[in-house]
C-alpha positions as CSV (number, residue, x, y, z in Angstrom):
1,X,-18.0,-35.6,-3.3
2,X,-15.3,-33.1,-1.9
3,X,-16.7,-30.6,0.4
4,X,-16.8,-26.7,-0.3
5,X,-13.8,-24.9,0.3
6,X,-14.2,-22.9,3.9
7,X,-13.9,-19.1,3.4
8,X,-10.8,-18.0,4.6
9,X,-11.4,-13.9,5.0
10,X,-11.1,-11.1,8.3
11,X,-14.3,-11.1,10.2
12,X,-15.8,-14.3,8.9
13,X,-17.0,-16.7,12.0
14,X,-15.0,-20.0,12.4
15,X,-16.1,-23.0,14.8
16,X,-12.7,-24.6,16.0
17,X,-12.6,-27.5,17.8
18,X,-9.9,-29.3,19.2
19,X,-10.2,-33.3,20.6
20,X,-7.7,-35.8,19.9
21,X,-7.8,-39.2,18.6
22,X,-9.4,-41.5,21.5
23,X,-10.3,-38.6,23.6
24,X,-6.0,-38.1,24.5
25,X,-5.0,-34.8,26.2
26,X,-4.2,-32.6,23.5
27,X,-1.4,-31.1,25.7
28,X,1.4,-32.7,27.1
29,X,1.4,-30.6,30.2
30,X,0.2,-26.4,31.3
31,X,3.4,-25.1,29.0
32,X,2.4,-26.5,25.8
33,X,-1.3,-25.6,26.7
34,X,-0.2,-21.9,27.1
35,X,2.1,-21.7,23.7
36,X,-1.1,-22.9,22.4
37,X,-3.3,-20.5,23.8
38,X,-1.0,-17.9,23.1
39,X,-0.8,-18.3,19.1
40,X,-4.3,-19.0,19.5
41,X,-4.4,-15.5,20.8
42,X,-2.0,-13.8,17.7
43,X,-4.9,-15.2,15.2
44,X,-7.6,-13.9,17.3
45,X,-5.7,-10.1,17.4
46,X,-4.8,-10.2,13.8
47,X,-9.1,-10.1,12.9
């Protein structure tokens, strides 16, 4: 059975995680981790 579909709406509380395959880095080095970080942070601002 599929599950529910997640609501997708401003102010609604989302649980993110982020862990690769094997336990990997997720970043290949501290530039890609701060792109990340940074359109991590234009999602946050947008709520």
């Amino acid at each position: 059975m599929p599950r529910q579909t997640r609501l997708d709406a401003s102010g609604v509380l989302q649980h993110v995680m982020a862990r690769w395959i094997e336990r990997r880095d997720i970043f290949r080095d501290d530039k890609d981790r701060t792109s990340s970080l940074e359109r991590l942070a234009v999602i946050f601002d947008e709520s």
